[in-house]
C-alpha positions as CSV (number, residue, x, y, z in Angstrom):
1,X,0.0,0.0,0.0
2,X,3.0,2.4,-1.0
3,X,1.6,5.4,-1.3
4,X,-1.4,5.3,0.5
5,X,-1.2,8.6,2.4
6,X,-0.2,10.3,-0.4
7,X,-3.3,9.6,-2.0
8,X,-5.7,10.2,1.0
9,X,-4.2,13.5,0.8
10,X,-4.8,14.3,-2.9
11,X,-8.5,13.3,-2.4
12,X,-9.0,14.9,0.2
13,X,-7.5,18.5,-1.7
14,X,-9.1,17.4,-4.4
15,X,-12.8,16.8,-2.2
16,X,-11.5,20.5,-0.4
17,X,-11.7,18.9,3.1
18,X,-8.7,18.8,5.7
19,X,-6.9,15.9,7.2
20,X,-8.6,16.8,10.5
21,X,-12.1,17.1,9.2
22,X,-11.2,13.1,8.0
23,X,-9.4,12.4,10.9
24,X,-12.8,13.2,13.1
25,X,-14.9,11.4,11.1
26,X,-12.7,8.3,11.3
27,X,-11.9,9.1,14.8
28,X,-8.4,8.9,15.0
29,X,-6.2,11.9,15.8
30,X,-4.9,14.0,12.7
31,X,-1.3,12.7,13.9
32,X,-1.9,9.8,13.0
33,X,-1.5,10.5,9.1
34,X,1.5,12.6,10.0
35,X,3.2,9.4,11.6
36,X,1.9,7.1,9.0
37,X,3.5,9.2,6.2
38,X,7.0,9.8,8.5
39,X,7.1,6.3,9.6
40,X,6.1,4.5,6.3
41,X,3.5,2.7,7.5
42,X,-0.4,2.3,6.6
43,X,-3.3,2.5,8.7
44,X,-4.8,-1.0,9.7
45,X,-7.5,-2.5,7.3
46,X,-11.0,-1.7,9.4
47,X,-9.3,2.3,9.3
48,X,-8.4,1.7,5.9
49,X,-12.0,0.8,5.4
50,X,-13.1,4.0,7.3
51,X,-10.9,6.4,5.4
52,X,-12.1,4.9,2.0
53,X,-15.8,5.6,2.6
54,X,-15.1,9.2,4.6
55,X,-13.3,9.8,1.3
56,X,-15.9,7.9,-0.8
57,X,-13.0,6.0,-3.0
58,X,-12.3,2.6,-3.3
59,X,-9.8,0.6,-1.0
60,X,-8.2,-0.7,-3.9
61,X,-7.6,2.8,-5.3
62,X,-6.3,4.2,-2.0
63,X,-4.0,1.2,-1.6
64,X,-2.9,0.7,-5.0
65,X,-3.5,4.0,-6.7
66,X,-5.9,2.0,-9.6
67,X,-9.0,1.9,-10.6
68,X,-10.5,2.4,-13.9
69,X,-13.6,3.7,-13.4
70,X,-12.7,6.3,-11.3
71,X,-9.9,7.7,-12.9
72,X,-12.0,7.7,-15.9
73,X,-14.4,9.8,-14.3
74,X,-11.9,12.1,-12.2
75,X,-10.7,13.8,-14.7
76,X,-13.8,15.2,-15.8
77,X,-15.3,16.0,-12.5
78,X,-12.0,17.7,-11.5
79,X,-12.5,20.0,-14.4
80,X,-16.3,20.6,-13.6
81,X,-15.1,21.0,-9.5
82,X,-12.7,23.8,-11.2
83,X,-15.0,25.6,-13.1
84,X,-17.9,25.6,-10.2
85,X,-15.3,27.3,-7.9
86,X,-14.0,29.7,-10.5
87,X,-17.6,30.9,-11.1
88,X,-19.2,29.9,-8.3
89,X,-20.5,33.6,-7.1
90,X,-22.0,34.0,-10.6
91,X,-23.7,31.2,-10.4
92,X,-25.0,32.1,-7.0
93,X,-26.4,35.1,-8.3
94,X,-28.0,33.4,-10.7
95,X,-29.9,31.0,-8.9
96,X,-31.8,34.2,-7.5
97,X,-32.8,35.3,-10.8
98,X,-36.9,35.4,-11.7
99,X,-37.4,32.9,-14.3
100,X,-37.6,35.8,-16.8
101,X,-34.7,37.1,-16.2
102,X,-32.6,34.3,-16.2
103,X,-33.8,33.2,-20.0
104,X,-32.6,36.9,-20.5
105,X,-29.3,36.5,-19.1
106,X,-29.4,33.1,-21.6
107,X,-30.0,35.1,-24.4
108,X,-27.2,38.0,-23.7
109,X,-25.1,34.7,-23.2
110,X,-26.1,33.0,-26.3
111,X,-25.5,36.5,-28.3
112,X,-21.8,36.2,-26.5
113,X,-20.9,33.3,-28.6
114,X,-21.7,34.5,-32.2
């Protein structure tokens, strides 16, 4: 399982949560991935478990860094993830648009593009 707090980490950037957040919800102590990562060493197999559905990934990807289906998917959702927080006040203000003014703002938009 080489690697396996490096890629608890990424998901959790990638997810925008914090080792403690995980740490609480697994109930363990945040120093506990700090150790694990100095020391080498992975957490047993019912934390493992834990830390797989907190992070809602797959054992085998977190201990082997594989699995097709989701790194199929990833890529795209990372991209979608990225443009939601770029533009993510615009599209709060737009969810408080009347219904009228919102097909409005669609056609300004749609007028952007020719």
């Amino acid at each position: 399982m080489e690697n396996f707090w490096k890629r608890v980490d990424e998901e959790l950037e990638y997810k925008g949560r914090t080792r403690i957040s995980l740490a609480e919800e697994c109930g363990f102590s945040v120093s506990y991935i700090s150790k694990g990562i100095v020391r080498g060493s992975n957490p047993t197999l019912d934390l493992a478990i834990k830390i797989a559905n907190a992070l809602n990934v797959s054992l085998e990807y977190l201990a082997t860094g594989s699995n097709d289906s989701l790194n199929k998917n990833k890529s795209e959702e990372s991209e979608q993830l990225r443009l939601y927080r770029k533009h993510s006040e615009i599209i709060k203000k737009c969810e408080q648009l009347s219904p009228e003014k919102e097909k409005l703002l669609a056609t300004i938009a749609d007028n952007f593009e020719k």
